[in-house]
mmCIF file of the C-alpha atoms, coordinates in Angstrom:
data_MODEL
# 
_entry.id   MODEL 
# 
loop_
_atom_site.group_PDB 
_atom_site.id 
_atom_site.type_symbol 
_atom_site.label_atom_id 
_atom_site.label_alt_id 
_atom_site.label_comp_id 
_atom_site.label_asym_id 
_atom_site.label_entity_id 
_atom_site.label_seq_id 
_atom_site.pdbx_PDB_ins_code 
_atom_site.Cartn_x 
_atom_site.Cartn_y 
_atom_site.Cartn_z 
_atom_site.occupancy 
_atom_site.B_iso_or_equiv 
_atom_site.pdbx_formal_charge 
_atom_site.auth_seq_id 
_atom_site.auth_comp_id 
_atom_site.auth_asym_id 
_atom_site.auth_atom_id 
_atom_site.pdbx_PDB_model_num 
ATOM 1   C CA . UNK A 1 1   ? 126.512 106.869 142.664 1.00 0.00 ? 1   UNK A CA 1 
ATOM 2   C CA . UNK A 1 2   ? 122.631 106.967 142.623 1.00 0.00 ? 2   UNK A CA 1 
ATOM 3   C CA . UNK A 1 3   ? 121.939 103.448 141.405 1.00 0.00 ? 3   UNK A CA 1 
ATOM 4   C CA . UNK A 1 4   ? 121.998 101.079 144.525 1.00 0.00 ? 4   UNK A CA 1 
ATOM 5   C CA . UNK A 1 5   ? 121.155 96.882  144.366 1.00 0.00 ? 5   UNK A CA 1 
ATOM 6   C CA . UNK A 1 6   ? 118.047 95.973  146.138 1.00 0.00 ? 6   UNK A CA 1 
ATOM 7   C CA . UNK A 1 7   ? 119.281 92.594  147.262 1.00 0.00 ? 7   UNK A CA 1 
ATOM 8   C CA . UNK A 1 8   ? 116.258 91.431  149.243 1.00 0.00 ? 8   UNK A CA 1 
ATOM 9   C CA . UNK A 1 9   ? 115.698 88.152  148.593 1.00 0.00 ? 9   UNK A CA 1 
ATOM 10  C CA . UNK A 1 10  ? 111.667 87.502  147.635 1.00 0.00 ? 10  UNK A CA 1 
ATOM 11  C CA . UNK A 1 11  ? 112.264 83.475  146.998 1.00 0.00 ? 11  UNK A CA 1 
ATOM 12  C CA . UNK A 1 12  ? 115.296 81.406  146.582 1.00 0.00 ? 12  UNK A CA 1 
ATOM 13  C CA . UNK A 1 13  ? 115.137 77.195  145.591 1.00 0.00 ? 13  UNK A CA 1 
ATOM 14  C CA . UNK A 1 14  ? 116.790 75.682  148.266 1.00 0.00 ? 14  UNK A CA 1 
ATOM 15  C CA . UNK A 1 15  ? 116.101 72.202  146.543 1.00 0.00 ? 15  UNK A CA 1 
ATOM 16  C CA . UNK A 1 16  ? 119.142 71.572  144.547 1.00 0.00 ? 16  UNK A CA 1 
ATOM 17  C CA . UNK A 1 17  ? 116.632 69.957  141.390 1.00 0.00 ? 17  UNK A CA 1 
ATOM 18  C CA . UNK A 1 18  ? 114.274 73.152  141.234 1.00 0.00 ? 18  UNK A CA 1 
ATOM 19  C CA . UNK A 1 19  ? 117.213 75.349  141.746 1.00 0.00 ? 19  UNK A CA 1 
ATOM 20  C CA . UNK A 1 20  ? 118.808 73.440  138.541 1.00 0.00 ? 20  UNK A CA 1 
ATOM 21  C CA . UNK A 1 21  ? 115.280 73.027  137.174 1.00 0.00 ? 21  UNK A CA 1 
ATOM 22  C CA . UNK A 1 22  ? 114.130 76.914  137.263 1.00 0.00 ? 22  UNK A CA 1 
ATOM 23  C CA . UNK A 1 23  ? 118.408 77.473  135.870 1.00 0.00 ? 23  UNK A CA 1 
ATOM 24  C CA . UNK A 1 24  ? 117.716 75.092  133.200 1.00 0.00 ? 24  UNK A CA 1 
ATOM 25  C CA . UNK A 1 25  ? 114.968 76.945  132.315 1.00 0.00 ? 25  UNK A CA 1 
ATOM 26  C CA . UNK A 1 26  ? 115.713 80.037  132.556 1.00 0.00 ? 26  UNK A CA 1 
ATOM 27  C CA . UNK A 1 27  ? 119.082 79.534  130.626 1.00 0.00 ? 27  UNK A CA 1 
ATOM 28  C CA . UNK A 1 28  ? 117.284 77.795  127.767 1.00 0.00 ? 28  UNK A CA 1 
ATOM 29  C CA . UNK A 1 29  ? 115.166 81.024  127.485 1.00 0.00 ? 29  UNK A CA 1 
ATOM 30  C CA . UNK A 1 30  ? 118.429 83.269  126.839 1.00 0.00 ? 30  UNK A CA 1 
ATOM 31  C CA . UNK A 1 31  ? 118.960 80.587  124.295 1.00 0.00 ? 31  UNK A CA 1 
ATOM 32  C CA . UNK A 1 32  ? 115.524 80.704  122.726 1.00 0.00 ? 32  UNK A CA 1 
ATOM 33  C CA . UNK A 1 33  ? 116.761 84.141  122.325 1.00 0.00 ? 33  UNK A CA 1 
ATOM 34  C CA . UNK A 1 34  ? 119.860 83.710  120.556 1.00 0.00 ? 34  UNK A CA 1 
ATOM 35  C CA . UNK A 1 35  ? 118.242 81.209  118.314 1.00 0.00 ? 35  UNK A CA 1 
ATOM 36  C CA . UNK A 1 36  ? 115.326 83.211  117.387 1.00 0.00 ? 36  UNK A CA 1 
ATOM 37  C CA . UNK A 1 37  ? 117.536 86.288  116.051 1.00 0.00 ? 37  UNK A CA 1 
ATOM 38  C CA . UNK A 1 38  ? 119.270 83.932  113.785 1.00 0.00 ? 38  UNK A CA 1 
ATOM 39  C CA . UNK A 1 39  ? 115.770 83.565  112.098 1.00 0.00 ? 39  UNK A CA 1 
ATOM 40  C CA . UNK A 1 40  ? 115.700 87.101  111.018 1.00 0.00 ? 40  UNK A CA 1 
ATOM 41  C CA . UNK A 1 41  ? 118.204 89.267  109.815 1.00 0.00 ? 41  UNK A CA 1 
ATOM 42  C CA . UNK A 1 42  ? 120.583 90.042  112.101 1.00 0.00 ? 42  UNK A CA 1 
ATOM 43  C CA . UNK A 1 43  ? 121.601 93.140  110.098 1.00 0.00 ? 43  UNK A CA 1 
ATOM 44  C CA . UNK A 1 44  ? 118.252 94.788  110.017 1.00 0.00 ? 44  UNK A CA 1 
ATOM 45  C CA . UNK A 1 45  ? 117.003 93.279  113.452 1.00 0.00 ? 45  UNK A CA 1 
ATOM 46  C CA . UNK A 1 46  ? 120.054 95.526  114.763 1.00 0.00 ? 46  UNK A CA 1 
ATOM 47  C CA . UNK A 1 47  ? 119.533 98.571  112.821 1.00 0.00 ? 47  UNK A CA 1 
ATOM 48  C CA . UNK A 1 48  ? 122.520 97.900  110.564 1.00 0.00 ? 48  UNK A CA 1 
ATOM 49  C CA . UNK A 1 49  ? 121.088 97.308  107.637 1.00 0.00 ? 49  UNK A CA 1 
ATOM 50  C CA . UNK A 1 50  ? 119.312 100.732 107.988 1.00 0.00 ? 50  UNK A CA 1 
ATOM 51  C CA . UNK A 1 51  ? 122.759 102.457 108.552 1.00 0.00 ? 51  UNK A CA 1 
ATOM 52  C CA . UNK A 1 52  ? 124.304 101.341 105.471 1.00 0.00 ? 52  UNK A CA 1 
ATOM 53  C CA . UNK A 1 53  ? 121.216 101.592 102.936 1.00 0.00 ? 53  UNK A CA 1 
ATOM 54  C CA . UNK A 1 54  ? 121.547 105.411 104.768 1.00 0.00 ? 54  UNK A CA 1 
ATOM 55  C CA . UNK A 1 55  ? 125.390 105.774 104.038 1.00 0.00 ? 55  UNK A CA 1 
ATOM 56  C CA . UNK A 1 56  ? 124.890 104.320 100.491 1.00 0.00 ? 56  UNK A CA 1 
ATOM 57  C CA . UNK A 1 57  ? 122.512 106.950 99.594  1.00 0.00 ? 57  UNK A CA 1 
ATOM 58  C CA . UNK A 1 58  ? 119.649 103.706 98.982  1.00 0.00 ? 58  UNK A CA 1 
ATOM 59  C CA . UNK A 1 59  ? 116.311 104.047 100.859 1.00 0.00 ? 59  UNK A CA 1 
ATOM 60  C CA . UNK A 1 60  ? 115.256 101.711 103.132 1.00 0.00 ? 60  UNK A CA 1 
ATOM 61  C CA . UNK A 1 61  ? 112.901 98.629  102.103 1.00 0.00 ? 61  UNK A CA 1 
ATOM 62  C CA . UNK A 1 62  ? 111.393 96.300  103.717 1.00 0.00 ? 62  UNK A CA 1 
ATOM 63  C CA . UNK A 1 63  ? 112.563 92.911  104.430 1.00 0.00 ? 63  UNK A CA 1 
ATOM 64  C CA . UNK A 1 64  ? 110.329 90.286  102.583 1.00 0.00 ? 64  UNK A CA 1 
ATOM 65  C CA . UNK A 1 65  ? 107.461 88.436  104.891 1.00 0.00 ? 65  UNK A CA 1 
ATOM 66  C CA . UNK A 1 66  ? 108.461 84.919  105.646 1.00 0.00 ? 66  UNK A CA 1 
ATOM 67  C CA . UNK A 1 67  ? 107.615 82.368  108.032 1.00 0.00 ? 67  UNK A CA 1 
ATOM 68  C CA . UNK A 1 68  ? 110.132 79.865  108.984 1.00 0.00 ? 68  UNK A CA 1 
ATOM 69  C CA . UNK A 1 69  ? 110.641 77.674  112.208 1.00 0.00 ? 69  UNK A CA 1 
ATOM 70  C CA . UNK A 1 70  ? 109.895 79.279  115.418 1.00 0.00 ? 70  UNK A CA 1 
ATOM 71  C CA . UNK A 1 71  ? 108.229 81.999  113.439 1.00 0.00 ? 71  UNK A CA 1 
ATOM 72  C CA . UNK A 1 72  ? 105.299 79.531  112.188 1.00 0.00 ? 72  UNK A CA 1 
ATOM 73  C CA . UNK A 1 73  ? 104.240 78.672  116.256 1.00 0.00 ? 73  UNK A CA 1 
ATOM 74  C CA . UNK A 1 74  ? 104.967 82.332  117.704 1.00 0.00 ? 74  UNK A CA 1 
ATOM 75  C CA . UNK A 1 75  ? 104.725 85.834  116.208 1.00 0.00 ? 75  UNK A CA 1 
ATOM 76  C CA . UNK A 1 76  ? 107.821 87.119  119.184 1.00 0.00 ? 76  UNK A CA 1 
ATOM 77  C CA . UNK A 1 77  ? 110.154 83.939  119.786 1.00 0.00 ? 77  UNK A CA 1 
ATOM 78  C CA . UNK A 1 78  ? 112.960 86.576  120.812 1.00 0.00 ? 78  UNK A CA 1 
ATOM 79  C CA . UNK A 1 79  ? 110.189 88.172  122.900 1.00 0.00 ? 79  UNK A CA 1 
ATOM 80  C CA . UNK A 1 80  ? 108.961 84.678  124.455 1.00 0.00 ? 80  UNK A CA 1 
ATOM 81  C CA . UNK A 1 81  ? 112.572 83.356  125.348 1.00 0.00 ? 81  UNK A CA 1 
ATOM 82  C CA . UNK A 1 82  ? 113.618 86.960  127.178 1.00 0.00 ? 82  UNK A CA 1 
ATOM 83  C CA . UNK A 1 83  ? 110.216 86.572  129.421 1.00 0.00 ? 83  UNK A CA 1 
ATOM 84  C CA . UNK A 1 84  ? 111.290 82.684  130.034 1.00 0.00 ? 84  UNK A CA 1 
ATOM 85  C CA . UNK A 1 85  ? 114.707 83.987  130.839 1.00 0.00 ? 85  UNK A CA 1 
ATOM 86  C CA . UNK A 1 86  ? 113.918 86.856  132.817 1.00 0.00 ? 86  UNK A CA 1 
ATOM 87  C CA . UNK A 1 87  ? 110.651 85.305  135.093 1.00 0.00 ? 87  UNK A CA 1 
ATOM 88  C CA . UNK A 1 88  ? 112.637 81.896  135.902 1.00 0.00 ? 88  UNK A CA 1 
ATOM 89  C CA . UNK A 1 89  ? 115.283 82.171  137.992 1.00 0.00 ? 89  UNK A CA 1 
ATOM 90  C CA . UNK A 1 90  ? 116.086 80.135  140.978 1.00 0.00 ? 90  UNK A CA 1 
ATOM 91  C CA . UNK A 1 91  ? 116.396 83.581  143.231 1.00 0.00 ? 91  UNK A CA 1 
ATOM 92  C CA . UNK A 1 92  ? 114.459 86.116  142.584 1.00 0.00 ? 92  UNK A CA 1 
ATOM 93  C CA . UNK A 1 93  ? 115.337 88.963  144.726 1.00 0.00 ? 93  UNK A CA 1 
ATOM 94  C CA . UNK A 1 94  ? 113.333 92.259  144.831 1.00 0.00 ? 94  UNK A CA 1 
ATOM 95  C CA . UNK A 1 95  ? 115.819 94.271  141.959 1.00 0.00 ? 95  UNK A CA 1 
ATOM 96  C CA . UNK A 1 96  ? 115.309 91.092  139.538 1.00 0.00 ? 96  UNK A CA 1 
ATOM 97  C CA . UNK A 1 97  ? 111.901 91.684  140.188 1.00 0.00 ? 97  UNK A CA 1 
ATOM 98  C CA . UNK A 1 98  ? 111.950 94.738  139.263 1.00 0.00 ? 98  UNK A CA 1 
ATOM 99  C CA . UNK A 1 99  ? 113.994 94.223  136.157 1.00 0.00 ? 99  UNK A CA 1 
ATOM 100 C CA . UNK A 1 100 ? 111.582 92.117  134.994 1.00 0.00 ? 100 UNK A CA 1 
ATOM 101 C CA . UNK A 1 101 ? 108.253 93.450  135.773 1.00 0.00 ? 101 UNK A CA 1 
ATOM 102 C CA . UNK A 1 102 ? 110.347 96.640  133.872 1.00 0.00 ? 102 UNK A CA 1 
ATOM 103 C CA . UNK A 1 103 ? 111.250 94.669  130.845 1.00 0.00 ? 103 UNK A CA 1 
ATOM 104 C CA . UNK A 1 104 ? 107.576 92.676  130.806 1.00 0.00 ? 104 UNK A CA 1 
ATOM 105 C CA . UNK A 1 105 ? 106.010 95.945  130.216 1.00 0.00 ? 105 UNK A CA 1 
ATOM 106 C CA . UNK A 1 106 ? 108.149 96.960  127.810 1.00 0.00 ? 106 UNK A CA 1 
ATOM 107 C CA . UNK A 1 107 ? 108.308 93.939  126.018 1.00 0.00 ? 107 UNK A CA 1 
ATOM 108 C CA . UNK A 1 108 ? 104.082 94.516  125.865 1.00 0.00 ? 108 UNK A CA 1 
ATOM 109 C CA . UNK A 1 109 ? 104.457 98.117  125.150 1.00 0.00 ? 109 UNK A CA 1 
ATOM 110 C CA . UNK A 1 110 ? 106.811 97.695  121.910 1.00 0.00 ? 110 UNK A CA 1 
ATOM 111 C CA . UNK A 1 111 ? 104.766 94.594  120.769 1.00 0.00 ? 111 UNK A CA 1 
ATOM 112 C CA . UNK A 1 112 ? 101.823 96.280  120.420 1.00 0.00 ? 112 UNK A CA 1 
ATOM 113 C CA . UNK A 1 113 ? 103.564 99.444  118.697 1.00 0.00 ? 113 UNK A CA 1 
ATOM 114 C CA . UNK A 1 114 ? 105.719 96.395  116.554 1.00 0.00 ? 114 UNK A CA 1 
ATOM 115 C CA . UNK A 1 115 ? 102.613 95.090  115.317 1.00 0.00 ? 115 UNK A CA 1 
ATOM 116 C CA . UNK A 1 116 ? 100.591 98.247  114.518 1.00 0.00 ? 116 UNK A CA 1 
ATOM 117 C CA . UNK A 1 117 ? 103.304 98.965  111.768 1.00 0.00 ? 117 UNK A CA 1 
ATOM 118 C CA . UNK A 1 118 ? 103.839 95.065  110.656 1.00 0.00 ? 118 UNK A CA 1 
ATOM 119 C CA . UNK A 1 119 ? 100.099 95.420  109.845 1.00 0.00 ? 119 UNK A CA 1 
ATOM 120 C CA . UNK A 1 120 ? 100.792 98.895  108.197 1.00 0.00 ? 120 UNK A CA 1 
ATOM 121 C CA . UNK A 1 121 ? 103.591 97.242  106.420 1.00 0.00 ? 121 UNK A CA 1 
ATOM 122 C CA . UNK A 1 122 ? 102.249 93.742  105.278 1.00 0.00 ? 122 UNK A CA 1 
ATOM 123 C CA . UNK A 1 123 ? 98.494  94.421  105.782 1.00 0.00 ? 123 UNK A CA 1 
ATOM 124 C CA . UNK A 1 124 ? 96.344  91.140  105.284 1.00 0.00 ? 124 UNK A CA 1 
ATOM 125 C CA . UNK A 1 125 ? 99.017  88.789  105.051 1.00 0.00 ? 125 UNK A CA 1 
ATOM 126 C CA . UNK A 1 126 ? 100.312 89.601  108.674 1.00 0.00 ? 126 UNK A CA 1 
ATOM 127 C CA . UNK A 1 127 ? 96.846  89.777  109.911 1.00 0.00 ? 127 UNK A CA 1 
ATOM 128 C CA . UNK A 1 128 ? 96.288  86.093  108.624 1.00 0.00 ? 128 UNK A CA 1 
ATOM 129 C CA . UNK A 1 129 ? 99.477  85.699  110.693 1.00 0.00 ? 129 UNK A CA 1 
ATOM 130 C CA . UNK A 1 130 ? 98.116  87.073  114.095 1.00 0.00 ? 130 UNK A CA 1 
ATOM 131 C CA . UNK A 1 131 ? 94.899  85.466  113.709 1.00 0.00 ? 131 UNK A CA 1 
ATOM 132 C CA . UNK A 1 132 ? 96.297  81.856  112.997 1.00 0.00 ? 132 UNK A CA 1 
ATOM 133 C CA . UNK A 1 133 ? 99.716  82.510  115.253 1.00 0.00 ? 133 UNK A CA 1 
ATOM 134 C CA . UNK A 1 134 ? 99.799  83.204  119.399 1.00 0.00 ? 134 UNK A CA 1 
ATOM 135 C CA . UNK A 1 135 ? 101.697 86.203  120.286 1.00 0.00 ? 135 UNK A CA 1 
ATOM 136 C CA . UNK A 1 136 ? 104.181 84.332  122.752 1.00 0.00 ? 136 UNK A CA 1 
ATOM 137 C CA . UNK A 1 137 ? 102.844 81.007  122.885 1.00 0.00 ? 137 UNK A CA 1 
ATOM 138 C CA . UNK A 1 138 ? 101.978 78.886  120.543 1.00 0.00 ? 138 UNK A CA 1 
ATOM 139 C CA . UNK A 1 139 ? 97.912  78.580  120.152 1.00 0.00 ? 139 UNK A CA 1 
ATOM 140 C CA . UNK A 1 140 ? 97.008  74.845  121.083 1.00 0.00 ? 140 UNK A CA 1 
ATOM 141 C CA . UNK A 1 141 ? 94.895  74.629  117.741 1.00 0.00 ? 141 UNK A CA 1 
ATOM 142 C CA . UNK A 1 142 ? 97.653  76.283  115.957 1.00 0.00 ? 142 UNK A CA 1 
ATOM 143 C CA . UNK A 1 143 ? 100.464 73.018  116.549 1.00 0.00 ? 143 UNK A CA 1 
ATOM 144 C CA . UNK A 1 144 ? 97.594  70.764  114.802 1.00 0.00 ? 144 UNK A CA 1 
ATOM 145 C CA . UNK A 1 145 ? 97.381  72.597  112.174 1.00 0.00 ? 145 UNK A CA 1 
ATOM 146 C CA . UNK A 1 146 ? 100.979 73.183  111.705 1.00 0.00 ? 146 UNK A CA 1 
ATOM 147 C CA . UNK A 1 147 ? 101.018 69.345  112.274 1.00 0.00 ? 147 UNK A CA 1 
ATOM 148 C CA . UNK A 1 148 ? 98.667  68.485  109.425 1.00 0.00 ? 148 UNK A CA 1 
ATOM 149 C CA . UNK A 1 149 ? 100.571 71.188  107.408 1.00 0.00 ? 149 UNK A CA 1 
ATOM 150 C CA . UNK A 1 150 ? 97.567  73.546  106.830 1.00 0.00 ? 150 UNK A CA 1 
ATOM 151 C CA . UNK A 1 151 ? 98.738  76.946  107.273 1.00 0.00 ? 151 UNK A CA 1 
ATOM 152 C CA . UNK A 1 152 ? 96.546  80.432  106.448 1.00 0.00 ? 152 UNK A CA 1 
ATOM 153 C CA . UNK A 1 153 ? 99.247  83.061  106.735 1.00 0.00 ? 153 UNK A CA 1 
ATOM 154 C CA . UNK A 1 154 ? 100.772 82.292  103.732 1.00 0.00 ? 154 UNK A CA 1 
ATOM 155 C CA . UNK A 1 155 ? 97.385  82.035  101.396 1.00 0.00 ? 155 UNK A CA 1 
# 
């Protein structure tokens, strides 16, 4: 009743390659996504976990730190392939827009709360891990050392 589509188109790709291009792109960022939560656990990444250690009387503990994959190059893959899937798009029209400067700011907003209590949680370690690790990109310096297999979170 009150919500209403703001269907202005702000730019559309008329070119048939960017069009595909910017879907391609887009697309592979929902798949980034869906790759990047098979990484973690899928039970505790969707609260699960939490529900049954509730139900079962157990309290809750921590999953283990552990740096595999995506998860060596970027500290938010999941984070990194909803912005790629969210910001390319071959029309944007002024509700996608605002979708997405919505979800960019929360994205930001529950990083920065996400890694205040990963650094409660795993102290040193993780902040090793943000120093040596880009937030949503991978750090340039960060692929050569990967590369030469010299890696500082883990020490």
């Amino acid at each position: 009743m009150f919500w209403q589509p703001i269907p202005h188109v702000l730019w559309q790709a008329d070119n048939t390659i960017l069009h595909n291009t910017l879907l391609a792109i887009g697309l592979s960022g929902w798949a980034l996504v869906f790759y990047a939560t098979f990484l973690i656990n899928h039970y505790d990444l969707f609260g699960l976990r939490q529900v049954w250690l509730y139900f079962t009387g157990k309290e809750y503990t921590h999953l283990p730190f552990k740096l595999n994959s995506l998860y060596k190059y970027v500290r938010h893959p999941i984070m990194t392939g909803v912005f790629i899937g969210i910001w390319f798009t071959p029309v944007m029209t002024a509700g996608h827009l605002l979708l997405a400067l919505g979800m960019s700011t929360y994205i930001i907003i529950g990083v920065y709360h996400e890694e205040k209590d990963l650094v409660h949680t795993f102290g040193d370690r993780y902040l090793r891990y943000i120093r040596s690790t880009g937030k949503f990109l991978p750090l340039p310096n960060r692929i050569k050392t990967i590369n030469n297999t010299t890696f500082t979170a883990e020490s």
